[in-house]
C-alpha positions as CSV (number, residue, x, y, z in Angstrom):
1,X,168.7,4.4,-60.7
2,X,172.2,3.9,-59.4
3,X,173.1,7.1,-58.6
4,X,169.4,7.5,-56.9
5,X,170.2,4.1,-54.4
6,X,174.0,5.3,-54.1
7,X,172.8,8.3,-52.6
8,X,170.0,6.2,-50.2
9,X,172.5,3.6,-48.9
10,X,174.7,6.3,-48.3
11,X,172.7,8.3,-46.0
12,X,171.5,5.0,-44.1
13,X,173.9,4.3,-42.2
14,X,173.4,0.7,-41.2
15,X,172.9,-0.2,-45.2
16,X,176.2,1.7,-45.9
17,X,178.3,-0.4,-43.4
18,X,176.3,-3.7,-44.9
19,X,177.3,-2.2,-48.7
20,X,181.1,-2.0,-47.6
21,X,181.4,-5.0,-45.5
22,X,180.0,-6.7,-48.6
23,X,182.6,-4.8,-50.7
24,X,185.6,-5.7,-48.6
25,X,184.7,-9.0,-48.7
26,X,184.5,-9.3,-52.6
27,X,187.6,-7.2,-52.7
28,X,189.4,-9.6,-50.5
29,X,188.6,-12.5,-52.1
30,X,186.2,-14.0,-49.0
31,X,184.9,-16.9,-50.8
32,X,188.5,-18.6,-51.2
33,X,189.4,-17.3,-47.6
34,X,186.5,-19.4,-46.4
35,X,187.9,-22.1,-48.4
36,X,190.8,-22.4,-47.4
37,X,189.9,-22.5,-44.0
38,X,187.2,-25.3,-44.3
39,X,189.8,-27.2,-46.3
40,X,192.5,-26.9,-43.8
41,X,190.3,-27.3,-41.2
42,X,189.0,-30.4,-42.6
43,X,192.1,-32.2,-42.7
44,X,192.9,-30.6,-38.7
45,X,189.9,-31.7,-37.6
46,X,191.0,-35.7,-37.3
47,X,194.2,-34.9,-35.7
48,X,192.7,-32.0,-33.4
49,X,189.8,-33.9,-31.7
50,X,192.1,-37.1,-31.5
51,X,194.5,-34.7,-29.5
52,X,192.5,-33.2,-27.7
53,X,190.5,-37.0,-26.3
54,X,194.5,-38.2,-25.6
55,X,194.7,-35.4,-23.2
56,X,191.6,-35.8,-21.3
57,X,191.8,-39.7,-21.2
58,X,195.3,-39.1,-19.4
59,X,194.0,-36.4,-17.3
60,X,190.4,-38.1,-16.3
61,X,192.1,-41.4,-16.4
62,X,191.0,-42.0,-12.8
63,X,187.5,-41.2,-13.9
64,X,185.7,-43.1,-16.9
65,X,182.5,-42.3,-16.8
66,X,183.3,-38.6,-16.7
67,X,185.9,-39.0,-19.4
68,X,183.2,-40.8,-21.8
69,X,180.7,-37.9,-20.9
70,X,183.2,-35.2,-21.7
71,X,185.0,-37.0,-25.3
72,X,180.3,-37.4,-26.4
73,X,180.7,-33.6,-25.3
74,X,183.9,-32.3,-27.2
75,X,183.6,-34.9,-30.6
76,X,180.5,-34.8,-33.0
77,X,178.6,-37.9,-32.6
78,X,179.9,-39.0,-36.6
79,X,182.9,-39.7,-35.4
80,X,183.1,-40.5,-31.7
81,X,183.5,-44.2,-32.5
82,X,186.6,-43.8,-34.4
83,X,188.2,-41.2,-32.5
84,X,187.8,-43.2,-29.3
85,X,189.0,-46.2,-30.9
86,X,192.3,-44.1,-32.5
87,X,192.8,-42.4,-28.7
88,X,192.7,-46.1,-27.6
89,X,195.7,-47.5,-29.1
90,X,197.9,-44.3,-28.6
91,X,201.0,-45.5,-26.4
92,X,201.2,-45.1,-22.8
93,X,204.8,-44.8,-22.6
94,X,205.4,-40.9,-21.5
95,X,208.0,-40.1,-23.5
96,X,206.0,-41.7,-26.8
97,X,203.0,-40.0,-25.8
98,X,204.8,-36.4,-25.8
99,X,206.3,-37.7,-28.6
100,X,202.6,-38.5,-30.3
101,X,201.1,-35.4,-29.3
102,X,203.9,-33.1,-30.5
103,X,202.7,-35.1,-34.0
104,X,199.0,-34.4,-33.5
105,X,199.9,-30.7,-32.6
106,X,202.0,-29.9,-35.7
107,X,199.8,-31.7,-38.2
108,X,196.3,-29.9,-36.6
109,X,198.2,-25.9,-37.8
110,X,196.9,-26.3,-40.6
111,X,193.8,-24.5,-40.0
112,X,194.9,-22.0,-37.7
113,X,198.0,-21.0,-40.0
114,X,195.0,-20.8,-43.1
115,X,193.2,-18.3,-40.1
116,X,196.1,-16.3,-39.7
117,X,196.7,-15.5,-43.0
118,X,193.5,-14.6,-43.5
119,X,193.3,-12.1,-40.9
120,X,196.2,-10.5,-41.5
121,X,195.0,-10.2,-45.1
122,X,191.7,-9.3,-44.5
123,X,193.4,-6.6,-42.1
124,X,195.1,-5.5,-45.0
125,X,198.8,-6.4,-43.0
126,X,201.5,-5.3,-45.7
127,X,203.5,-8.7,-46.3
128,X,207.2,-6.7,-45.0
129,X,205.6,-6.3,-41.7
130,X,204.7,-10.2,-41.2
131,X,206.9,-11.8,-39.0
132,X,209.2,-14.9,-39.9
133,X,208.7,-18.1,-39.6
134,X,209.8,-18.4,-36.0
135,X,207.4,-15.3,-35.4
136,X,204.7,-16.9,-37.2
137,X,204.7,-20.6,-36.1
138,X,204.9,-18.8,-32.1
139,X,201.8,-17.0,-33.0
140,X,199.7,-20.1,-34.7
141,X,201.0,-22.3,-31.7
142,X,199.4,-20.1,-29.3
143,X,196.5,-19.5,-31.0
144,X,196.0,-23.3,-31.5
145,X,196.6,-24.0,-27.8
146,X,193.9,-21.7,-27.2
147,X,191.4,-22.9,-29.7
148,X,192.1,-26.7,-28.1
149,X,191.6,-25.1,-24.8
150,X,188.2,-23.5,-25.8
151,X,186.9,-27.0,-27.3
152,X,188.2,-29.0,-24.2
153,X,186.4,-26.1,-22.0
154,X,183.1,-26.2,-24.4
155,X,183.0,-30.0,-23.6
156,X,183.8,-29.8,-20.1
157,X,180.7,-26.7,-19.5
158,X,178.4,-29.5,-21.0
159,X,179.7,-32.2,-19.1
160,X,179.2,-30.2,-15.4
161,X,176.0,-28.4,-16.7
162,X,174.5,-32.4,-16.6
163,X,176.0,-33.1,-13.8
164,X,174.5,-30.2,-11.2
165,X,172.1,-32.3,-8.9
166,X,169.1,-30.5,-9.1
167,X,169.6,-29.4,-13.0
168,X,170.5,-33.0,-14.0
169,X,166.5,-33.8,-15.1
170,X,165.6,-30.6,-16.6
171,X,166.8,-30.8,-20.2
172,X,165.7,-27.8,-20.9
173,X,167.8,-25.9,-18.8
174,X,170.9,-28.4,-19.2
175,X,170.5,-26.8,-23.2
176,X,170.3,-23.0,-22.0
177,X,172.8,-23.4,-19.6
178,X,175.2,-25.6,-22.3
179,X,174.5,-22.6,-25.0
180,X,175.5,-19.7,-22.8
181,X,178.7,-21.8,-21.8
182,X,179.6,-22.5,-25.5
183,X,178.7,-18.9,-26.4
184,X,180.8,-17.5,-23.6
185,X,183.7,-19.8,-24.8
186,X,183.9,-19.2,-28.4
187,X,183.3,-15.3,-27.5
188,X,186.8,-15.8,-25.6
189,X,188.5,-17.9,-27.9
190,X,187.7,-15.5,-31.1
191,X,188.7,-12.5,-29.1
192,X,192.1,-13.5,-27.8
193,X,192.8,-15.8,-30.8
194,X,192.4,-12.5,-33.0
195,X,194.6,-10.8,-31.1
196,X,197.0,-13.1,-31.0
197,X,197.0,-14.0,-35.1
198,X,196.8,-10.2,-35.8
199,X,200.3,-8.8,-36.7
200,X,199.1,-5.2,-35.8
201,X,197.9,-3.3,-33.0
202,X,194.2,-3.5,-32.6
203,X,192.2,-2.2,-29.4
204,X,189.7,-4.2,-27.8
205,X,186.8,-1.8,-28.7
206,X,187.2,-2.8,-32.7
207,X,187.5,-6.5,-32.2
208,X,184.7,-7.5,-29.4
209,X,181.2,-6.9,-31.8
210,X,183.1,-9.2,-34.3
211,X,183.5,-11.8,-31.8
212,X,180.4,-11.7,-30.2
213,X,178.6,-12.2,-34.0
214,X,181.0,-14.9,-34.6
215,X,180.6,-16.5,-31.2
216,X,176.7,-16.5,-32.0
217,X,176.9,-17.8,-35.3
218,X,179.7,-20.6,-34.2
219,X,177.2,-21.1,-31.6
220,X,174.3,-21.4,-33.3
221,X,175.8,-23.6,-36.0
222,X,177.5,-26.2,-33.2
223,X,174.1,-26.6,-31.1
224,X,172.1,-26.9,-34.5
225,X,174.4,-28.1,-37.2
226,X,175.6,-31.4,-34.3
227,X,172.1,-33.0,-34.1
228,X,171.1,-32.3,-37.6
229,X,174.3,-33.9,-39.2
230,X,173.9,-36.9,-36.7
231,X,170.3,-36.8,-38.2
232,X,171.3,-37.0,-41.8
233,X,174.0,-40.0,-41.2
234,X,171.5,-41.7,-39.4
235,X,168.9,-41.5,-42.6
236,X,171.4,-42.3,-45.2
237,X,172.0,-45.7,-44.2
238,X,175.3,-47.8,-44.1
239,X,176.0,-47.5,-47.7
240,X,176.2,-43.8,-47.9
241,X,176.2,-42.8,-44.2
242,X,180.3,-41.9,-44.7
243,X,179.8,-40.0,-47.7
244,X,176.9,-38.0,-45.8
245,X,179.0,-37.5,-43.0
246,X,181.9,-36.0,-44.7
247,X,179.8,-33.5,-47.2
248,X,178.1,-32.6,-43.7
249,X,181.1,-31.8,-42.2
250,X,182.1,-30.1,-44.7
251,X,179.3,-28.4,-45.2
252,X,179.4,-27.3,-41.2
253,X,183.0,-26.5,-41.7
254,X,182.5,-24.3,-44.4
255,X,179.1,-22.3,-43.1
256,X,181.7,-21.6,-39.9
257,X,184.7,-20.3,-42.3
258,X,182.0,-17.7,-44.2
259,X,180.8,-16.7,-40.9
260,X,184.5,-15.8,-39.1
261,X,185.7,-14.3,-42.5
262,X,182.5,-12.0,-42.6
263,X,183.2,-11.3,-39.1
264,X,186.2,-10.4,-39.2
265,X,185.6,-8.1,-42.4
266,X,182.7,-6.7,-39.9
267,X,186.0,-6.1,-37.5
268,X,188.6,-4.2,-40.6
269,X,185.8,-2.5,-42.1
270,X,185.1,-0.8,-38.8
271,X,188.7,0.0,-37.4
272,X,189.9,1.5,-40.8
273,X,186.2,3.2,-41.4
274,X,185.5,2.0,-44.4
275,X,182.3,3.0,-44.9
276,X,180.1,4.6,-47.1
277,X,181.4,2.9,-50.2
278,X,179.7,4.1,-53.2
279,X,177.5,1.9,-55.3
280,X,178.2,3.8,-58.4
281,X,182.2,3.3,-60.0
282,X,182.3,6.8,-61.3
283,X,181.7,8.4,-58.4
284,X,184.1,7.0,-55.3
285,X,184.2,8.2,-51.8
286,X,186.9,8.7,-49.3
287,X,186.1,5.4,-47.6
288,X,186.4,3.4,-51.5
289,X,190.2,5.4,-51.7
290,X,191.0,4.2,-48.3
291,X,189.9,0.4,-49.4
292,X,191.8,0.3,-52.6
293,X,194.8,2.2,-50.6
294,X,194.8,-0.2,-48.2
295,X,195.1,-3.1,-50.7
296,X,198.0,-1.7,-52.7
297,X,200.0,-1.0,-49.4
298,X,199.3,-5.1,-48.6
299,X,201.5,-5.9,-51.3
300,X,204.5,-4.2,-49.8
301,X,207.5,-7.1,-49.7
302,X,210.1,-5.5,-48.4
303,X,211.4,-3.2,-45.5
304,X,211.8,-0.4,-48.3
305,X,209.3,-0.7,-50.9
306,X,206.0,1.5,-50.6
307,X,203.4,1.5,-53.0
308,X,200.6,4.2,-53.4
309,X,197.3,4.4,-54.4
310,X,195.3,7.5,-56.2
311,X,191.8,7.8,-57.5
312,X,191.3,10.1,-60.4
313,X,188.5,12.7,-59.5
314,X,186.9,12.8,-63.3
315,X,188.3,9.9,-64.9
316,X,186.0,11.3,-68.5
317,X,188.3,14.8,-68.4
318,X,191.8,12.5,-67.2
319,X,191.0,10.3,-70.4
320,X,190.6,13.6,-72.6
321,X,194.1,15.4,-70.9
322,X,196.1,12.6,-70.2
323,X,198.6,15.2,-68.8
């Protein structure tokens, strides 16, 4: 029966790419990847939105009404009130606001220094070709400028979307319009931010489906995940409204993390060509000795340390002439 569906997935080809994403991912340990991420990204969250509302209220500080509109935009409607509340009472002294904000930035790495290991690992990056911790931090700087320059632009798209005269009472379209801007953004966001994160040459060509799926997943969960969580804290009263909120953010969080690390999977799995992996153990293909190749070479420490990887042809004759 196994060797009858090994032989079926492998001449499909859209069920053999499925079978070896799904592979790669158990290989790589995907479940704690996500993890990792929606922990980190938990404890970023606070300090990122909180960042992100100091800088518009300085920018749009002329402008209130747009600044309220754009901080309902860019913070989920659990925790506007105490974001706005924490962005009030920041100082307004320059130098202690660069001062603040250099805080906020630092303590909100978390998640993206969680995302860049776990590209470069699910990239199969060996560890000797990782750059140090200058390297690093530069790279997970960058890439968290641009991830608080994609949620400030997210907000912004559904701020001017409501505000076209003419568009303003059709809420309809204010959604489509809102959905297309947050799917262009995140498409952007994943594309450059996995260049960036990746410590290897990649082209274009390999990385753009995985950002467009993730971009309409992240999409998808943002536009129907917001309302529903509001929905939920709303329904479970005052007495367990903050416990709601924070397994629904979590739960949010952590739908998100699967979704990028399967993504990104989709990405490797694809630029290596990984694919057909074979159902059946005994009987590997090329693309299962590239895999388990490329996993050896990952642990690589050092500039001079190599480490192979070989697949006995007919492990039941090895086991019977060991030499």
């Amino acid at each position: 029966m196994v060797t009858w569906a090994d032989r079926r997935q492998r001449r499909n080809g859209g069920w053999a790419f499925a079978w070896a994403v799904l592979r790669k991912y158990l290989d790589d340990d995907g479940p704690r990847q996500a993890a990792l991420i929606t922990y980190y990204g938990f404890l970023s969250l606070f300090p990122l939105l909180l960042l992100g509302v100091a800088v518009v209220s300085r920018v749009l500080e002329a402008s209130p009404d747009l600044r309220h509109r754009l901080i309902v935009a860019i913070v989920p409607a659990a925790l506007q009130d105490t974001v706005d509340s924490a962005a009030a009472l920041l100082p307004t002294s320059p130098v202690a606001f660069v001062l603040g904000a250099a805080g906020l930035l630092y303590s909100a790495t978390g998640v993206v220094f969680a995302a860049y290991r776990t590209v470069n690992h699910l990239a199969a990056v060996p560890v000797r070709e990782l750059p140090g911790i200058v390297g690093c931090y530069l790279r997970v700087g960058a890439a968290l400028l641009l991830l608080l320059a994609g949620v400030i632009c997210a907000g912004g798209l559904t701020v001017l979307v409501s505000a076209i005269p003419g568009i303003a009472g059709v809420s309809a379209s204010d959604r489509i319009l809102a959905v297309f801007g947050t799917l262009g953004t995140a498409f952007l966001v994943l594309l450059l931010g996995a260049r960036v994160l990746l410590c290897r040459p990649a082209s274009w060509r390999s990385l753009w489906p995985a950002a467009v799926s993730g971009a309409a997943i992240l999409t998808l969960i943002l536009h129907a995940g917001g309302p529903l969580l509001t929905y939920l804290v709303r329904k479970a009263g005052p007495v367990y409204g903050a416990f709601a909120t924070v397994a629904g953010l979590f739960t949010l969080l952590y739908l998100a993390s699967q979704a990028m690390v399967i993504c990104a999977e989709m990405a490797a799995v694809r630029h290596a060509h990984l694919w057909p992996r074979s159902l059946d153990p005994a009987h590997p293909t090329d693309a299962d000795a590239r895999a388990l190749a490329l996993l050896a070479r990952e642990q690589e420490r050092v500039p001079l340390q190599r480490i192979t990887s070989e697949l006995r042809k007919d492990p039941d004759q090895e086991q019977k002439d060991p030499d």
